[in-house]
N, C-alpha and C positions, 0 to 999 in steps of 0.2 A: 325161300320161306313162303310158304300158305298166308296168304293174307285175309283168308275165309276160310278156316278151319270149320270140317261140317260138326263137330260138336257144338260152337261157338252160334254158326248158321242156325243150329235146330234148337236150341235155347232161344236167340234172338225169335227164329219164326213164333214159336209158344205164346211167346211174350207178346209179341205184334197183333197174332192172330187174335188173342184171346182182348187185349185191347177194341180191335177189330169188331169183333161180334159186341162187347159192348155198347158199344156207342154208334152204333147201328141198329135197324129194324130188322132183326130177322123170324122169321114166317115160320111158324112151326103149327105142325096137326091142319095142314091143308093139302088139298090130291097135288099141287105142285111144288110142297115140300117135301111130302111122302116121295113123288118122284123123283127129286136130288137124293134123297135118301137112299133108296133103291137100287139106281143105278149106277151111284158114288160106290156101296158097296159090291156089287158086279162087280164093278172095275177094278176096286183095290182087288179082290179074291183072283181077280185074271192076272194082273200085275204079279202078284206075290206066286203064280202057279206059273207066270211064264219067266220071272228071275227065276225062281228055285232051278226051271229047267235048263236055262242058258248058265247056273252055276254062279249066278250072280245078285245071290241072295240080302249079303251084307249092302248091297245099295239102297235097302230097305231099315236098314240099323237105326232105331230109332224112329221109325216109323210109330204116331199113334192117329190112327186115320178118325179125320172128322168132314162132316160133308153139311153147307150150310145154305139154304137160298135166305138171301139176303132182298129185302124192299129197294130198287133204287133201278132209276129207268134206264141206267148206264145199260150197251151192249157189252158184257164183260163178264169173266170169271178167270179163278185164277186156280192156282197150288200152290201153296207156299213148302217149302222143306217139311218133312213128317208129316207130311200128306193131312195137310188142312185146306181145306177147299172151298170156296166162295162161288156161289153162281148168283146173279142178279137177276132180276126178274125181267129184266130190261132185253135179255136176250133170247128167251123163253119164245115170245113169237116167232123169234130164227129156229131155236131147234124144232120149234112145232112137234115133235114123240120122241118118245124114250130111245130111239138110235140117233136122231139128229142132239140129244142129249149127251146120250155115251159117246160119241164124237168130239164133243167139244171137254168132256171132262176125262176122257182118254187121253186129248192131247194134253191138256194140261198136267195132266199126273204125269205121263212121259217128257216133259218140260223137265219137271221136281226129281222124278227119277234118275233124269240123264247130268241132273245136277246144272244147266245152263245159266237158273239165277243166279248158282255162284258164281258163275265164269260173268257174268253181267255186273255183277257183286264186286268181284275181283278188279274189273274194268272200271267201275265206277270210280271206287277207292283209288285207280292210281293216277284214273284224271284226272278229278277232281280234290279229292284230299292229299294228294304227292304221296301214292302209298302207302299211306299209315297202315300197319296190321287193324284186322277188326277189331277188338279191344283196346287198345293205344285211341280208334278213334270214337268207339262207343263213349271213351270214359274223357277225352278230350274235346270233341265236337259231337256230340250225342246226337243234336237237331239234326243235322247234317246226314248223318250216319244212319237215321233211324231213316229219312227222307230217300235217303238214296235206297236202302232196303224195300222201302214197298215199292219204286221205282222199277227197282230190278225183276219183282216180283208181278208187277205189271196191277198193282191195287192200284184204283182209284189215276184220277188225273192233274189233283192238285196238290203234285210235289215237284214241279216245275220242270221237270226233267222226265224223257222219255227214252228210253232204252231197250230199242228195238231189238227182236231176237236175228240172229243171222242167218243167212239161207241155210247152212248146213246146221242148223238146230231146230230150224222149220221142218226140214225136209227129215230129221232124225223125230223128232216129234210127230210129224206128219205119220212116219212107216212104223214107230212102235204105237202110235195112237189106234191106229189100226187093228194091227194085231192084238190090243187089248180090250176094242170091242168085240172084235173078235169071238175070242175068247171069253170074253163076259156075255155072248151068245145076242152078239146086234148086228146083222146083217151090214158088212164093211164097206159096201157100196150107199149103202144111205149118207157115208160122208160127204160124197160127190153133190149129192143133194144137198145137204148144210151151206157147201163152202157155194155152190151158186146164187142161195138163197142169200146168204152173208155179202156175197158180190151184189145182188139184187137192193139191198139195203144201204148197200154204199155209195148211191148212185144221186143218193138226194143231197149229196154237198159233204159234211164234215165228216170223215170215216169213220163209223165205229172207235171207240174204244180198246173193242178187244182188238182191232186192225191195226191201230196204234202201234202198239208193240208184236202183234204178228204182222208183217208187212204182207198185204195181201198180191200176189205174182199170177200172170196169165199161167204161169208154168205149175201154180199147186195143182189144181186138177188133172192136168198132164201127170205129174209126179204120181201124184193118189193113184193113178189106173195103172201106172207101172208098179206100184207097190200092190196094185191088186190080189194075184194069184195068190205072194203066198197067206196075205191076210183071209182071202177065202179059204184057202187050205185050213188054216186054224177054224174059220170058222162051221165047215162042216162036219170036221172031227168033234165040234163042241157039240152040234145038232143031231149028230149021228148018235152020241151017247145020249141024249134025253130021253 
């Protein structure tokens, strides 16, 4: 049995997210709102043009893309399922321009896309609540459920639980984050630049947030330049058409 059916997931994100934006400060009609903006939608347009080509369109089902810079000094941003998206301001001096941007909102939409929250989702519920299906535990321990959802989804830091992504969801986030800046036409090598920058910030004691649940490894950089070629590949084919 699915114990995180993604209809179930993409109702619950709706509902969280939209919570979410409420009861938060989020920034609108500023040049680094306009910039999540911009380059939010880049990336879905890349996203949706590299599933349709790999045939793997329905991973997009329900998708209704929202892209949001939120006030709050955390280093952090996320995706939740249906491609609703949280950037904080707080990490904004990391990306420093619009590819250290599309970098980090690349990977996280290939996080959402490759479905990993649920697999953390999935993981959550059977440690902690003894596998309840997702509704059995929405409607029986609600706090709990809703707690472990933004957990998995890497919001915020106070639901006591942290639920790191795995090297092989890093490293699959890592090579399709790429390829969908790529494509959304950000030169793929600016990521390298990010993640040292992001290493450079981590150095003054408590790690990042967004580090938190991406566990930051000597070996991503390594990995990024072996995934290099074919992300440049995409990306001159995008350049060449302009």
């Amino acid at each position: 049995m699915d114990i995180v059916p993604n209809s179930q997931v993409l109702a619950l994100a709706e509902s969280e997210y939209n919570e979410f934006i409420k009861t938060n400060q989020v920034i609108h009609n500023t040049p680094q709102a306009e910039e999540v903006q911009r380059v939010g939608q880049k990336i879905a347009i890349a996203a949706e043009a590299y599933l349709k080509k790999e045939k793997e369109s329905k991973l997009l089902d329900g998708y209704k893309w929202e892209f949001n810079l939120v006030n709050d000094p955390q280093v952090n941003a996320w995706c939740m399922p249906g491609g609703k998206v949280v950037v904080y301001t707080g990490i904004l001096p990391i990306t420093e321009n619009d590819a250290g941007l599309a970098t980090v909102m690349g990977h996280e939409i290939a996080h959402a896309i490759a479905r990993h929250g649920n697999e953390r989702m999935s993981q959550g519920l059977t440690a902690q609540l003894g596998g309840l299906a997702l509704d059995v535990a929405l409607s029986s321990k609600p706090t709990e459920t809703r707690n472990l959802f933004l957990a998995a989804y890497g919001v915020g830091t106070n639901v006591g639980v942290l639920l790191p992504y795995s090297r092989l969801q890093e490293s699959e986030a890592d090579r399709i984050g790429l390829i969908f800046m790529a494509m959304a036409g950000y030169d793929p090598r600016e990521a390298i630049s990010f993640w040292e920058r992001m290493e450079h910030a981590n150095k003054g004691g408590e790690p990042p947030e967004f580090l938190s649940t991406h566990p930051s490894h000597k070996t991503r950089i390594e990995e990024l330049k072996k995934y290099m070629p074919e992300a440049l590949k995409y990306y001159k084919e995008t350049v060449s058409r302009k």
